[in-house]
MIVEXZA-134162 format. One record per residue (C-alpha): x, y, z. Coordinates in steps of 0.5 Angstrom, whole numbers, plus 500, padded with zeros to 3 digits. Layout:
<rs>
XYZ ...
</rs>
This chain:
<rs>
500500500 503507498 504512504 500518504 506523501 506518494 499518494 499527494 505526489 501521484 495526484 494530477 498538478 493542476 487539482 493538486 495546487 488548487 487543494 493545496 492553495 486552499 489548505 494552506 490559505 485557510 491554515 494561514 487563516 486559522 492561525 492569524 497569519 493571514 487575514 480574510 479581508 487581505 484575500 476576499 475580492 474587492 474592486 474598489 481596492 483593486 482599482 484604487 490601491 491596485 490590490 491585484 492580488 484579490 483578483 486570484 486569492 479570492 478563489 483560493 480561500 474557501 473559508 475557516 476550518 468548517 463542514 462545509 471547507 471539508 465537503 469543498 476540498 473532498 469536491 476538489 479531491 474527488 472530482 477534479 481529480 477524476 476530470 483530470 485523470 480522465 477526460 483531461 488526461 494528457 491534456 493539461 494545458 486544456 485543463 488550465 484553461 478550463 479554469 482561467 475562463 471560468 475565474 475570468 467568467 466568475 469575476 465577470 458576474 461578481 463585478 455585475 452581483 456584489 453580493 457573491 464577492 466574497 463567496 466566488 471560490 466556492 463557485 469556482 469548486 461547484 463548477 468543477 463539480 459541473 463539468 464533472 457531472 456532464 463528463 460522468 453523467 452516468 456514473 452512479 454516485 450516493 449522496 450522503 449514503 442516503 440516495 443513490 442518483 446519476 452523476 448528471 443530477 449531482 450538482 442539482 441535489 448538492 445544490 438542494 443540500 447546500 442551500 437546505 443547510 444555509 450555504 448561499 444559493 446563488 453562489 453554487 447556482 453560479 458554479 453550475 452556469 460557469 460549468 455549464 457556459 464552459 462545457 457548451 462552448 467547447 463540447 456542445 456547440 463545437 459538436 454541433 457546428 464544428 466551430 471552437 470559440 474557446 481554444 486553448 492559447 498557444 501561451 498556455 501550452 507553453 506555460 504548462 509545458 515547464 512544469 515539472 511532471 507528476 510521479 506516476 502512481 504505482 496502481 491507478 484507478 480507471 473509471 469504467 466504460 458504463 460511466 462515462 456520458 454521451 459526450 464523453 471525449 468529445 472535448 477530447 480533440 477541440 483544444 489541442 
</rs>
């Protein structure tokens, strides 16, 4: 059995740095080294003081230690993992970019509905949960060992769940139109027309190329044929 620090290696870089980035920004939170009104996102402070740095640690700060942390980081583990070492094997470049217009995309409505600011990284996690859910749509999943429902109904029922247990209802309702607006754009639309609107940029392939590969894991867990939906791979050809 590897040990913990083999599995942590093993995980894909770009799930892995976002978990991590979480973590340890609500650790330097919990400890007082770090302040929440230094990270949330603000654009008056961002275009007077030129506090650019809100535009991204926003997303990377889930919160103080809590249930609902917990549940967003096994999100992070889970699913976007999964998605990386699935459908976006081999394709990380696409992958990074799949996150950079869904930031951009989440910065957009946040500048246009105040009231999500200081929630946009919880967002950002319910989209990954999304593009999941379209990727996986018929993989069975259990929900809360209570129910058991297809991958393609998962975020509706946390979305229901959420918002039963008092979690803002329109910041997950975000997660899931960014999700969605991503997976259209590069799977349904192109599938159907045959164009591409959001094709990953020469510099993001150049960037990710730099980055020093993951260790391979010694055993690696497949997701079998049944699970996988429809448009499985479809998106597999757009953005390369």
């Amino acid at each position: 059995m590897s040990s913990p620090a083999d599995f942590y290696n093993s995980l894909p870089p770009v799930s892995k740095s976002f978990g991590t980035l979480c973590v340890l920004t609500t650790l330097g939170y919990q400890l007082g080294v770090i302040k929440a009104e230094w990270l949330l996102l603000d654009f008056a402070l961002v275009a007077s003081k030129f506090q650019i740095w809100r535009l991204l640690t926003n997303f990377i700060f889930l919160g103080p230690f809590s249930m609902q942390f917990g549940v967003r980081i096994l999100m992070i583990a889970k699913y976007g993992v999964q998605l990386e070492k699935g459908p976006f094997d081999k394709r990380t470049a696409d992958f990074v970019w799949m996150f950079i217009v869904s930031m951009v995309t989440l910065l957009a409505m946040a500048l246009a509905l105040p009231t999500i600011r200081f929630y946009v990284g919880h967002a950002l996690v319910f989209m990954l949960l999304y593009v999941w859910s379209r990727e996986f749509a018929n993989a069975r999943v259990s929900l809360m060992g209570l129910v058991t429902l297809q991958g393609f109904w998962l975020p509706w029922a946390l979305l229901a769940v959420n918002t039963m247990f008092g979690h803002p209802f329109l910041v997950d309702l975000l997660g899931i139109v960014v999700g969605h607006f991503y997976y259209f754009l590069t799977v349904l639309h192109p599938q159907a027309t045959g164009h591409s609107y959001l094709k990953t940029p020469r510099w993001v392939h150049q960037l990710v190329a730099r980055w020093p590969r993951p260790q391979a894991p010694s055993t690696q867990t497949t997701v079998s044929a049944g699970a996988r939906t429809a448009f499985s791979g479809r998106s597999y050809r757009l953005n390369q």
